[in-house]
N, C-alpha and C positions, 0 to 999 in steps of 0.2 A: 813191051817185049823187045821192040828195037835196042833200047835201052840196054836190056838184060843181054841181050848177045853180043851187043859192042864191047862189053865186060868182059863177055869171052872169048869174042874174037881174037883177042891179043896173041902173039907167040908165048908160050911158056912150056918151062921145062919141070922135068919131076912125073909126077905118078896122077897128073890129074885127068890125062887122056883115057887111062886104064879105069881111074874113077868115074870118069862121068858114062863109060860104057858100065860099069857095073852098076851104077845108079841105074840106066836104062833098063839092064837087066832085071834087077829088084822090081823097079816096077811095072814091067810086066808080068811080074811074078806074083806081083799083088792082085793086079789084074784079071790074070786068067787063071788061077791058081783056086781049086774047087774047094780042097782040101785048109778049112781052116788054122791048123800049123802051121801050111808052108805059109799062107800070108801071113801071121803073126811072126815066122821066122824074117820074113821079106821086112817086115816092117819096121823089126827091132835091128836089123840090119841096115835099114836107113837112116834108123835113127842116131845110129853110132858114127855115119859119114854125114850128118845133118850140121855138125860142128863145122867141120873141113872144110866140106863141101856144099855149102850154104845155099850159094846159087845155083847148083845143079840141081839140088833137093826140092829147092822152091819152084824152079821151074817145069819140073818134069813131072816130081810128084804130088804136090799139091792139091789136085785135081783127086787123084788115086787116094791119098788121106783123107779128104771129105769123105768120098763115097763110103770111105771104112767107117767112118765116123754114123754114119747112113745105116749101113746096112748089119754089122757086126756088133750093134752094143750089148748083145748079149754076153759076150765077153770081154769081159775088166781089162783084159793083160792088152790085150792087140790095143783097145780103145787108148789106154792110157800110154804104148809106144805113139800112137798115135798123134796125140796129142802133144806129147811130148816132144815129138819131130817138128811140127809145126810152131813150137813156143823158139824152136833152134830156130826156126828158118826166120821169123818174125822180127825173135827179141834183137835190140840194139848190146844184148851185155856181152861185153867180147871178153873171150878167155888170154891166158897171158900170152899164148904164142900170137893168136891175133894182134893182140894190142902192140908187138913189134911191126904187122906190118905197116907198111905208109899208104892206109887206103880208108881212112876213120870215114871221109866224105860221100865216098862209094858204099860204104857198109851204112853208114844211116839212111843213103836212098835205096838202100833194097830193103830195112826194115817196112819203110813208110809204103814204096812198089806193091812189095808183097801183103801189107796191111789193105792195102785199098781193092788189090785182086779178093782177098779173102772176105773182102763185107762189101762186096760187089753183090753177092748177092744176100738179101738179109735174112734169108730161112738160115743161113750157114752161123752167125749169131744169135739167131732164134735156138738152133739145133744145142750149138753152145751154153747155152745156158741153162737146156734141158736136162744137159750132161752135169754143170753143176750141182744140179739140185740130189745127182746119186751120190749115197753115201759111202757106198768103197774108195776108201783113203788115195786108189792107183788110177782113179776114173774124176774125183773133186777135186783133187789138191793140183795135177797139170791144168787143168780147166781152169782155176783161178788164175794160174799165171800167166796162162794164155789169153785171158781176158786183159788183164791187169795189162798188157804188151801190146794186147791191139788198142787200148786206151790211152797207153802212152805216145802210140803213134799217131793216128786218127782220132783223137779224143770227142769233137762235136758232133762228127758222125757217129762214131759209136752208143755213144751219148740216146742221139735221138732215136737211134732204133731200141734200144732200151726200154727207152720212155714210152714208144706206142708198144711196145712187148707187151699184152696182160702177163701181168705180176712180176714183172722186167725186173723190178726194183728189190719188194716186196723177198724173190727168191734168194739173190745176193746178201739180202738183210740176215739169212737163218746162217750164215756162214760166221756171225759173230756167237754163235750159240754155238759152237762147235766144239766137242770138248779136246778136240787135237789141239794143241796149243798152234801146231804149224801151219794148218789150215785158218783159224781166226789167225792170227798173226797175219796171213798173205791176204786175207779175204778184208782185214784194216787196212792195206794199203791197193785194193783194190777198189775200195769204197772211196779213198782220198780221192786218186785216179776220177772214180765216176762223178763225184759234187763237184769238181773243179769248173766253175765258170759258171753254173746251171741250177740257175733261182728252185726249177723247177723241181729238179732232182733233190736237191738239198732238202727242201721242203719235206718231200715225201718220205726221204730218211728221217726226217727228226720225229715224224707223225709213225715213224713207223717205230717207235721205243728206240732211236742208236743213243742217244742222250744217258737211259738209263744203263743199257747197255758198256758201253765207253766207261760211263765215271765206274760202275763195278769194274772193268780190268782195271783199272787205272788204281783203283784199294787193293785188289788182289794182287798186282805188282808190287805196290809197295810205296804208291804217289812219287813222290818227287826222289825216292832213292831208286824205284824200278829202272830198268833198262830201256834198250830200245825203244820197245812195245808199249811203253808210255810216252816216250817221243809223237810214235804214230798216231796213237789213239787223240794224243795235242794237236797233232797237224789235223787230221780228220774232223775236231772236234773246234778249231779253227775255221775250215773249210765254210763247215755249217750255220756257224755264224757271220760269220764276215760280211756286214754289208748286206746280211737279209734280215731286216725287222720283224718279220713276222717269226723266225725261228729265235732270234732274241724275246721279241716278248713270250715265247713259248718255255725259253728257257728259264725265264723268270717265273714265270707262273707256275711251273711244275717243282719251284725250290729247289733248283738245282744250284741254286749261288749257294744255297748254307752248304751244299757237301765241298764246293771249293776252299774250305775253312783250314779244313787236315791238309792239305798241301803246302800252306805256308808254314807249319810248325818246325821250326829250327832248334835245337840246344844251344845250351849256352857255350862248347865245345863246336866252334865253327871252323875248326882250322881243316886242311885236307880235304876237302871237297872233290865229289872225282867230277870229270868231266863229265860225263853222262847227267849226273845231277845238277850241274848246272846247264845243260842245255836245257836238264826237265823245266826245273825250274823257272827259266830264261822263258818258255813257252807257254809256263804257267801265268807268268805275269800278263804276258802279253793278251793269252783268253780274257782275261781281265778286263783291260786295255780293250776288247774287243767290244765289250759291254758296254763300255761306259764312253765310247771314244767323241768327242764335239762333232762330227762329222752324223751321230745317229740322231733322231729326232728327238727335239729337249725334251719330251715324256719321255719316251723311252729311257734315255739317259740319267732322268731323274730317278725314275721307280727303281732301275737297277741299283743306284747312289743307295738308294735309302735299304733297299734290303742289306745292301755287304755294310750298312754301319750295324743294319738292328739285328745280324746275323754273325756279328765279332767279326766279320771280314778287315774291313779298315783297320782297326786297332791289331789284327794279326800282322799287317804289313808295316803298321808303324812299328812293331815289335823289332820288324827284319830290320825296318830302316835304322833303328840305333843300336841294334844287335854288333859286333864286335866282332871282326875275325871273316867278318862277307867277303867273297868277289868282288873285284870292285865294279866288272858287269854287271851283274847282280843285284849290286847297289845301286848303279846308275838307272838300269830298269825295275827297280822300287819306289824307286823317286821317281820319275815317269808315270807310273803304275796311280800311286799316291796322289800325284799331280790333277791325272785325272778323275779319281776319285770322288774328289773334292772338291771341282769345279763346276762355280756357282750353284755349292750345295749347300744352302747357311746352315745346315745340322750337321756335317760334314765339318764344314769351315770351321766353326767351334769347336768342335773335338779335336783339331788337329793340331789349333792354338793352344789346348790344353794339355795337349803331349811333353815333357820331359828327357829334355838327356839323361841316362843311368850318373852323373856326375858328380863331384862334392864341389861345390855345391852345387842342387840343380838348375840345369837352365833348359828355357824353352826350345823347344826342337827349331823352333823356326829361325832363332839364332844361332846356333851350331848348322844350320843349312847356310845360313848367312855368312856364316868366318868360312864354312869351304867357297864359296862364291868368288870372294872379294880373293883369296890366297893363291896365287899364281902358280905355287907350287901343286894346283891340283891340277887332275887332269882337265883336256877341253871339255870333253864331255860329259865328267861330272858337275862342269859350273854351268853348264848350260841344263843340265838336270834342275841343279838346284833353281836358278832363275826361273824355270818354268813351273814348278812346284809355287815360287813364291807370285806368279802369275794368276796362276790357278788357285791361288789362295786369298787373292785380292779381288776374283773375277766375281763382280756384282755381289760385292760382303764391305758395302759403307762400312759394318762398325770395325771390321778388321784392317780399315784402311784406317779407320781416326785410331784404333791402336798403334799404328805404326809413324803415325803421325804425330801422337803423343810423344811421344819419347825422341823426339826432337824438340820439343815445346818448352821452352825453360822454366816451368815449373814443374815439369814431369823429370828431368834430368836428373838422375842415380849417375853419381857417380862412384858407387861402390859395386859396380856389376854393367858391363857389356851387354847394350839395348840393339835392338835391331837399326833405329834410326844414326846409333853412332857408326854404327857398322857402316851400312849407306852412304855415310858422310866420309867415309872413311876411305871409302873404296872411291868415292867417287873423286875426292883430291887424288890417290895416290898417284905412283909412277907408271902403275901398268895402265896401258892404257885399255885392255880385254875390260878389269874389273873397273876401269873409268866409265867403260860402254855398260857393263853390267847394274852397276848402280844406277846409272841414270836414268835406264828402263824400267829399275823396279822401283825408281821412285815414281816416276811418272806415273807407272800403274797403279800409285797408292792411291793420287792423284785424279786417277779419270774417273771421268762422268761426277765429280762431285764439288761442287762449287767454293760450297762453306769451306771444306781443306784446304782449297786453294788460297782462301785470303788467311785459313790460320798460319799454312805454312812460311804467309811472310813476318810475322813475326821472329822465325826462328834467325838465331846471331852465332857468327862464327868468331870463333878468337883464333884470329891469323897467326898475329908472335905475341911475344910479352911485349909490355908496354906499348901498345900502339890499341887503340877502340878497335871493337869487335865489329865485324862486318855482318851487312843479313845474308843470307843464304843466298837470294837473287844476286846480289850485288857481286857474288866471290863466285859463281856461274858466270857471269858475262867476263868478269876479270881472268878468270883460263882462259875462256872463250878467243876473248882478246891476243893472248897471250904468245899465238899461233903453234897448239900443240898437236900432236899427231892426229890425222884425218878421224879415225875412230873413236878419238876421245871428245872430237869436236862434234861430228855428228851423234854422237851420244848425247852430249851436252844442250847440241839445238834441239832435238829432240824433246827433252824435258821441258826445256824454255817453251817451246810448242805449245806442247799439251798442258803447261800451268801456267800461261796469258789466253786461251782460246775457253770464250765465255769466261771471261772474266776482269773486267773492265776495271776493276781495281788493280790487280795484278799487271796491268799492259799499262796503267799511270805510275804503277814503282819504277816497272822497266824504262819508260819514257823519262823518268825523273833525272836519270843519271846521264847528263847530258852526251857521254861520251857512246854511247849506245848505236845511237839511230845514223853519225860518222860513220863508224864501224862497219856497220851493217850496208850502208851504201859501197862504201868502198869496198868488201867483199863479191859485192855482186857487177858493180859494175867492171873490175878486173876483167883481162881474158886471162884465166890460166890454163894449166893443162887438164885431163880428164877427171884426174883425179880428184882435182880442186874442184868441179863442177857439180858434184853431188854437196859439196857446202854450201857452195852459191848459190843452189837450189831450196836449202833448209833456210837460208840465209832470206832467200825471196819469201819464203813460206811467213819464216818469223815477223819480218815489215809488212805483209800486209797481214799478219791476225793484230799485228799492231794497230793496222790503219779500222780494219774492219770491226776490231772488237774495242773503238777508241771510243772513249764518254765527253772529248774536247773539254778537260774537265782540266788542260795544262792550254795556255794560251799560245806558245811557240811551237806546241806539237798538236794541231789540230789536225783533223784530219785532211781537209782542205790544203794544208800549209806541207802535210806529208806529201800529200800526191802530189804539190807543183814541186816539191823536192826528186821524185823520182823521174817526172819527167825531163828537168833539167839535168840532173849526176847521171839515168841511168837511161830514162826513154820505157814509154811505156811498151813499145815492143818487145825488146829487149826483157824487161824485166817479166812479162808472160813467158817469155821463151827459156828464160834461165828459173823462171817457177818451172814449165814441164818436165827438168833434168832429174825431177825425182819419180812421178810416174813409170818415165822411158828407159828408166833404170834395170837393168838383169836383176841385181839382189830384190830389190824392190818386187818385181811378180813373182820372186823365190818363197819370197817372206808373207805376202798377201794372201798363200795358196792352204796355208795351215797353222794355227794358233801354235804348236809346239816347235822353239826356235833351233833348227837342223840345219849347223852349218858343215861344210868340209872340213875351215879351216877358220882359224881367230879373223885372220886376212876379209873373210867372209860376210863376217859378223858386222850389219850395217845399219839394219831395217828392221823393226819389229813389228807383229801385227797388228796390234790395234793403232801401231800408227799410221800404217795403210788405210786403216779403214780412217782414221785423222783429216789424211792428208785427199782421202778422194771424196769425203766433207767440202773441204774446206777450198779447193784448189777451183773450185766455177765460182764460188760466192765472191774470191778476192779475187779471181779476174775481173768480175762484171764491177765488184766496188771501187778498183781501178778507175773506170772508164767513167763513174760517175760524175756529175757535175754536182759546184754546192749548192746551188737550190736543188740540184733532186734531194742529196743529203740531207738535206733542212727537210724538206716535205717527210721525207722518210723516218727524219727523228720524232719529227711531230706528231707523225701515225704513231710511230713508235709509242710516244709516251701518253698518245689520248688509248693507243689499244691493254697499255698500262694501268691508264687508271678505270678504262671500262672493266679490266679484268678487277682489278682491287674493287670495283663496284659490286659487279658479281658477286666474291669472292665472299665482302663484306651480307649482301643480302642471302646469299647460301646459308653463311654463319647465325644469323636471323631466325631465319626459317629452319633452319636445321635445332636453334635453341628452342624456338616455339614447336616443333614436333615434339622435344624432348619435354615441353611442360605438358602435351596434350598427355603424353604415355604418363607424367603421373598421375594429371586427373585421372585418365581410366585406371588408375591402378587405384587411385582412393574410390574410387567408385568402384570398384572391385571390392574392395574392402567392405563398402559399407552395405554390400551385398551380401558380404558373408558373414555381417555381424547378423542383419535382417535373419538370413536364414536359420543361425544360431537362434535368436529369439523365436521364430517359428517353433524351432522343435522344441524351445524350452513349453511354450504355451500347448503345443500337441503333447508333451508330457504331462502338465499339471491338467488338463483335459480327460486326461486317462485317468489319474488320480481322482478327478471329483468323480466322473464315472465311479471307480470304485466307490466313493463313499454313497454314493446315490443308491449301490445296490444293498450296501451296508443300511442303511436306512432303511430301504425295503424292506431287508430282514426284520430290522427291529419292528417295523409298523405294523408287519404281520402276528411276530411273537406278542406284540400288544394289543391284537385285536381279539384272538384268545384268550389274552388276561382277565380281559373288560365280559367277554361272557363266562368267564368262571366268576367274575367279581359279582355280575347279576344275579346268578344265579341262587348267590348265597345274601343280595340284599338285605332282606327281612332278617339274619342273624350279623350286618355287619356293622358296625361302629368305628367312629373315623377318631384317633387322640388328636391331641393338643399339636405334636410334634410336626403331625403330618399336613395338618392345618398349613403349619409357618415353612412349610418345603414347602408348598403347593405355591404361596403366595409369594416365597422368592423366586418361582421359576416364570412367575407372572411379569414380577418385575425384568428379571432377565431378558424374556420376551420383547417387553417394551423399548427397552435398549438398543434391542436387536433392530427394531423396526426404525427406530432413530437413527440408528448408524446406518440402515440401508437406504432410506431416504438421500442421506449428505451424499452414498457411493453414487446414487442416480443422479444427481445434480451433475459429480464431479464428471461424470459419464457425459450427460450433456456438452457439458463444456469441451471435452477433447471431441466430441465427433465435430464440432464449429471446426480443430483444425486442419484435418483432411479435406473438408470443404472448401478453406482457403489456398489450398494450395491448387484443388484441382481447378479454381475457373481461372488467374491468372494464365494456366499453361492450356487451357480450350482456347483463348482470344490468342493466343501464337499459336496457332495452327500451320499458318504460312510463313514460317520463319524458314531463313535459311536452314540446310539439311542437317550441319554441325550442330546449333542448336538444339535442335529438335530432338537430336540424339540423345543428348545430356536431358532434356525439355521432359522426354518418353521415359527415360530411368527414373527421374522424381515421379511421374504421374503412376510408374507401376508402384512402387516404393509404397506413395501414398492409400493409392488402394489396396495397398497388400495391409498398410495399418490400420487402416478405417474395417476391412474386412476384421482382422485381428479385435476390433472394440467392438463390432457388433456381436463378437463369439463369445465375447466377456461380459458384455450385458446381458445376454441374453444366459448367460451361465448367472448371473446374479439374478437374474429376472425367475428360475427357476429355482435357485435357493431361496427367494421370498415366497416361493410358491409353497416350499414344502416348510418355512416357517410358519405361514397363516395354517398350516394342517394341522404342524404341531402345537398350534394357536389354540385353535377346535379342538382338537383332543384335550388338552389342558380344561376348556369349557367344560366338558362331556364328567371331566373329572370331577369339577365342582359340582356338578349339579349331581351326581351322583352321591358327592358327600354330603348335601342337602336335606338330599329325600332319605338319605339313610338312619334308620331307627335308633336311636340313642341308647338301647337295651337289648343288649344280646335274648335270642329266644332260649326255652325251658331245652329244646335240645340241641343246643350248640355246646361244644365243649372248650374248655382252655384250651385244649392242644391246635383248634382249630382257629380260632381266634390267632393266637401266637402266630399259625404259620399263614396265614392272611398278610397278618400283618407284614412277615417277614417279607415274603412274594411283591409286596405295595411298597416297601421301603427298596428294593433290588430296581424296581423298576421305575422308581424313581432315579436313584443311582445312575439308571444303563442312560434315562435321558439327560440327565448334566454330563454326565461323560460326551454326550450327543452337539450338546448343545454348545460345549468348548472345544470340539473337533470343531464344529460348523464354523464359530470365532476365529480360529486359528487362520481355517482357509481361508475364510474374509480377508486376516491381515496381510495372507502372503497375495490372493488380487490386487488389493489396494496397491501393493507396492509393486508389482511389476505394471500397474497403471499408471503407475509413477515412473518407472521406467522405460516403458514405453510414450509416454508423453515429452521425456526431455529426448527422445533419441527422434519422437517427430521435429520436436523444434532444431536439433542438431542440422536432419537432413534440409530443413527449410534453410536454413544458413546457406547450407554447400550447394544447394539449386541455387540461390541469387547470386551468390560466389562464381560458380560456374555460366549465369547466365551471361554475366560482366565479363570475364574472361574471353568468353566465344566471343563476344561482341566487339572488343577488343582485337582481337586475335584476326576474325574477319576485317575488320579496318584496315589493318599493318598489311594483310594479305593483300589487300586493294591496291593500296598504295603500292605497296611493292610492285604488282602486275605492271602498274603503268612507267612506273620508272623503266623495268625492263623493258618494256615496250619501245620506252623513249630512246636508252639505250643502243637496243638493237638494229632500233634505225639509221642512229649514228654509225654504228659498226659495219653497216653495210657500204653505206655513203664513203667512210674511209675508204675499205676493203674497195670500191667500184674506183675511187682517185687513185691505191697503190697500184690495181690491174693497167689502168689508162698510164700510169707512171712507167710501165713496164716491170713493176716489183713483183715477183714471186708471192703468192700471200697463200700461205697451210689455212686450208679450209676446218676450220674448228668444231666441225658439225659429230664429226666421229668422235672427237676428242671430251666434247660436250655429252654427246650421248648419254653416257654413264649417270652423269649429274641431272640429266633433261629425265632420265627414266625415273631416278627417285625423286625429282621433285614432283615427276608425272602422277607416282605411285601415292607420294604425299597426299598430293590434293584429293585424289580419288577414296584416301582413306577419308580427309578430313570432310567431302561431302557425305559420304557412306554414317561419318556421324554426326 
């Protein structure tokens, strides 16, 4: 309040004396005035000096407003001057006569003054919000804007009382359902206002449907051609996300990425673009960007990747990106957009290789990003686009690195068509020195983390001029290098040199090779020059000692031993740590560290990229401390080196071992799979032809019955019956048939014999290994069930023949009964028998002969098809007898190599410690292998537990 009167204590002239008495007036009028009118008259009368007279209003009436706010909401009109007076006295937006006067500093401390009096107390916000939730257009729509003002002033305060408000949130939310366009419209940028800052708030909005909400205006505007109100609903829908994981993956999960699909749809008519549409646009991308950005969790990052590819998202923004007639904003944040996209997304990565210029002829997109890169004549910011694009393209996608690497390789080289690696190469000689820095970075990044590249890309050869031999690649890098060209082209240059000798010991004996090298390089460093020079001398230190550190002493004048007495004598080993730190202690350097996408002011800027930060605070303790080494530490340390070298290739090699013998064991259980389901198969062929004798057995049945009737009708007529000649010679061939029968059943019962001997062989073998290892036993237990599943199978089969002899000997008997009937019977028909009976005797005696040869060659049949699945069943026991001593030999085998193997490791292991305990006493760093092992420790863990399981 002091405050506010010193404001007015001032001398001034005009009409404000007269004012602030009529302000006084008013509000007493408000005050004591019974009669509802006259306040509503008092109040819309403040409201109209509330402009003017800002600070009188605030200070005097204030107070008098709440109460109205209080006590009067039964009427709309008063409420809403009300409020309305208060959004004057609050809001910072000054009208045009204000914004002539010279007092902008004073006028936003009385917004803020007046903000902190008015949520001094918090019913008076509480009250407010009560007020929004009424729907008379003259009582919600000031109410939003007066929220929207105290938000802008006091935002964390306002904020939290919100938050503990029941249904704070929740009420504000219904304001986007409003079918006044003016109300949702103010009630979107009231909502921007309340998420700003507040994990918690955000949250509660996006749970409260605004997601669904937002993208519906955002189609009913018109997407990316709508106005304003598509701006807002981007920033709000920005807000929400930004930086809060749990409303990203909420946003993913509810598919809200496919409805971002329609906003990138462009014509092929891109000229004339208004502004509004591309800021939409511009805000569209960047939601994007929001999703996907390196800074969220690699899941999160991922899941969102893979829906905008399987959702046509990506491929919509590849459309923009070769699209014709774009912004060149526009363009730059597509390439951006794109970039992150598809970083470290190998389903991404691929598609994006596969993209197209619209061209004749076509060419890959990733070379048409490449020619704007290297070409000076583009802007800064779209080469830094493209570079980061081709960052983000390389990041953890080996195979997209050996494509790019390819086409530098001289047997890949087209030269009927412009490769990305000639580009590269291209850019990286040229004049400018921006796309000298630019090439060398992105070569580098083809380059990292991968070793093999490294030694292929020393193959590649340059042709300097006509007639003079081509040079490698390496050799025509040091030769600029040399050459003393602009700081940027040089620190690009070391750069690469860097990261293609670091791990890589072949690589760091080409560069040693060239005598005039490691000169060079000293003399660089040991110089004093000026500042600017000291960021080289730094890369310059970097590059000798990944020389010294990553050296195989595999050149006799560049050992490493022979290196360091060199720097101590040209440079001093102080010295040279200290002109190593000038890159760390660097400004660019923590510019460049702080975020993967390279943001400079200016080309001037352009120094340091990120992964080579992350390079260089690798590398920058290892080649101090290797410095300081002496050469028997180095000897000790190489020796660790190559016995923990060939412990690992020991490893490596019994892994390979044991990993070939799990894959013989999975066949064996797969052929014993097999011969389990051939088993089963034969089962149900035998439970079939089981069911079949069944039927004939009842078939039989029948006839025995229909023949025992025959035989008393035959009796009966004895004394008139006479037996011919014909029936005589059936009689006596079905005797003989008989006898055959029994001859053949006989040999079946021998043969019977014989196979049950081989079940029997098999199971006392596998009783006396009872106590075999567990492996065996497993294979041991499949033949023994096997066995008795056959041996059960022949007892069902004998005993099925055992009962076909039974009902032979019947039909044996009967056949007897027959004869001896024809014996006794009288050779002379009696005085009253007649021919007709006779005839049909006879015919009855001849049928039923008939039904039994039909009988009796069913019965033959069945025999032959026993026989033969006894036959098949006896070569498939001798089969499995094979694969059980096959498989016993194997186990047995297989257990041995396991032994062995154990103790080697063992032996191993022990040595590995004994080093590992001499490198700690050495003082050497040693990565404890136990995590790293784990993986491999668990399946071979899991191995053995199968192999004793069988």
């Amino acid at each position: 309040m002091n405050f506010l009167r010193g404001v007015m204590g001032g001398p001034s002239a005009g009409p404000q004396p007269s004012g602030a008495e009529t302000i006084q007036k008013l509000c007493d009028r408000v005050a004591s005035s019974t009669l509802l009118d006259d306040r509503r008259d008092a109040v819309r009368a403040l409201k109209s000096l509330s402009k003017k007279y800002r600070l009188e209003v605030g200070t005097q009436a204030m107070e008098h407003l709440i109460h109205v706010l209080q006590t009067d909401r039964s009427d709309s009109e008063i409420i809403g001057y009300a409020l309305d007076t208060l959004y004057n006295v609050i809001s910072n937006d000054l009208e045009e006569e204000e914004q002539e006067e010279n007092l902008p500093k004073q006028i936003d401390d009385l917004g803020s003054q007046f903000t902190e009096i008015f949520i001094k107390q918090q019913e008076n916000v509480t009250l407010l919000l009560s007020l929004v939730e009424e729907f008379d257009f003259h009582v919600r729509w000031p109410g939003v804007k007066l929220l929207t003002s105290l938000l802008k002033q006091q935002g964390p305060q306002v904020q939290q009382i919100i938050l503990v408000s029941p249904m704070g949130v929740s009420r504000l939310m219904d304001l986007l359902a409003d079918s006044r366009e003016v109300i949702r419209n103010d009630g979107v940028l009231l909502l921007q206002q309340l998420t700003k800052s507040n994990a918690a708030i955000q949250k509660i909005v996006a749970f409260e449907n605004a997601f669904e909400r937002l993208l519906d205006i955002i189609t009913e505007e018109g997407n990316s051609d709508g106005g304003i109100v598509v701006e807002d609903c981007l920033l709000l829908l920005q807000n929400l996300l930004k930086n809060n994981n749990s409303n990203q993956n909420f946003f993913k999960e509810g598919s809200y990425i496919q409805r971002m699909k329609p906003w990138f749809e462009v014509g092929d008519d891109n000229c004339g673009w208004s502004a509004q549409k591309v800021t939409n646009l511009h805000l569209m991308l960047q939601l994007v960007r929001v999703l996907v950005s390196p800074t969220n969790p690699p899941g999160a990052t991922s899941s969102c990747q893979k829906a905008m590819f399987l959702c046509g998202l990506l491929q919509q923004l590849c459309t923009i990106l070769m699209a014709t007639g774009v912004p060149a904003d526009i363009l730059t944040e597509t390439i951006n957009t794109v970039s992150e996209v598809i970083r470290g997304c190998q389903m991404n990565q691929d598609y994006f290789a596969s993209v197209n210029a619209p061209s004749n002829p076509p060419r890959p997109a990733i070379v048409v990003l490449l020619m704007s890169m290297v070409n000076e004549r583009q802007p800064f910011v779209l080469r830094c686009a493209v570079l980061y694009c081709f960052q983000c393209f390389l990041y953890k996608n080996q195979k997209g690195q050996g494509e790019i690497v390819s086409t530098l390789l001289p047997s890949t080289i087209d030269g009927n068509s412009v490769s990305a690696g000639q580009l590269l190469c291209g850019g990286l000689f040229s004049t400018d020195s921006l796309s000298n820095w630019c090439a060398a970075v992105a070569l580098a990044h083809a380059l990292q983390e991968n070793a093999s590249l490294k030694e292929q890309l020393l193959r590649v050869q340059l042709a300097t001029s006509i007639g003079n031999p081509p040079v490698s690649l390496l050799q025509q890098c040091t030769n600029i290098l040399s050459q003393g060209s602009k700081v940027q082209t040089r620190v690009g240059l070391l750069m690469l040199l860097c990261t293609w000798l670091s791990n890589c010991s072949i690589a760091v004996t080409h560069f040693l090779h060239n005598t005039a090298n490691i000169p060079f390089l000293t003399g660089q460093i040991a110089e004093n020059l000026g500042e600017e020079e000291q960021l080289v001398q730094g890369l310059c230190a970097l590059l000798l000692g990944i020389s010294i550190y990553y050296n195989d002493n595999s050149l006799e004048n560049y050992r490493k031993e022979k290196l360091k007495q060199l720097i101590e004598k040209r440079i001093g080993r102080e010295n040279f740590i200290e002109k190593l730190g000038f890159i760390s202690k660097h400004e660019l350097y923590s510019r460049a560290a702080q975020k993967p996408q390279p943001s400079f002011s200016s080309p001037d800027h352009m120094m340091f990229d990120h992964e080579f930060t992350k390079l260089v605070k690798e590398l920058e303790g290892v080649i101090s401390k290797a410095i300081y080494k002496s050469s028997e530490e180095d000897k000790k340390e190489e020796e660790v080196k190559k016995t923990l070298e060939q412990h690992d290739n020991i490893v490596t090699h019994y892994k390979k071992v044991i990993r070939e013998q799990d894959q013989e064991l999975e066949e064996l259980k797969q052929r014993v799979n097999t011969l389990t389901s051939q088993n089963e198969q034969l089962q149900a062929t035998v439970t079939q032809q089981v069911s079949q004798i069944q039927q004939h057995k009842d078939q039989y049945n029948l006839l025995k019955v229909q023949l025992g009737k025959d035989t008393q009708h035959h009796n009966s007529h004895a004394d008139t019956f006479q037996v011919n000649g014909f029936q005589t010679e059936e009689v006596s061939r079905l005797k003989e048939e008989l006898e055959e029968w029994k001859t053949k059943h006989e040999l079946l019962q021998g043969q019977l014999r014989e196979r049950e001997a081989v079940p029997e062989q098999l199971t006392s073998p596998q009783l006396e290994m009872g106590t075999a290892e567990q492996s065996s036993q497993t294979s041991k237990s499949g033949g023994l069930e096997h066995s008795d599943e056959l041996q059960k199978e022949l007892e069902m089969l004998r005993s099925q023949i055992q009962l076909q002899a039974a009902e032979i000997s019947k039909l044996q008997m009967e056949n007897q009964k027959l004869q001896i009937m024809n014996a006794a019977a009288d050779p002379v028909l009696g005085d009253g028998a007649t021919a007709a009976d006779s005839s049909e005797v006879e015919r009855r005696l001849q049928q039923e002969i008939k039904d039994l040869k039909s009988e009796v060659k069913a019965l033959s049949e069945e025999k032959e098809v026993l026989k033969q699945h006894l036959d098949s069943s006896s070569s498939t026991v001798a089969i499995l007898q094979d694969e059980k001593s096959k498989l016993q030999q194997e186990v047995a085998e297989s257990k041995k190599e396991q032994d062995d193997l154990l103790v080697l490791l063992a032996d191993q292991d022990q040595k590995l410690l004994a080093l590992k305990v001499k490198l700690k006493d050495l003082g050497v760093p040693v990565e404890d292998e136990d995590d790293i092992e784990s993986g491999d420790q668990g399946d071979e863990d899991e191995d053995g537990d199968e192999e004793e399981q069988d």
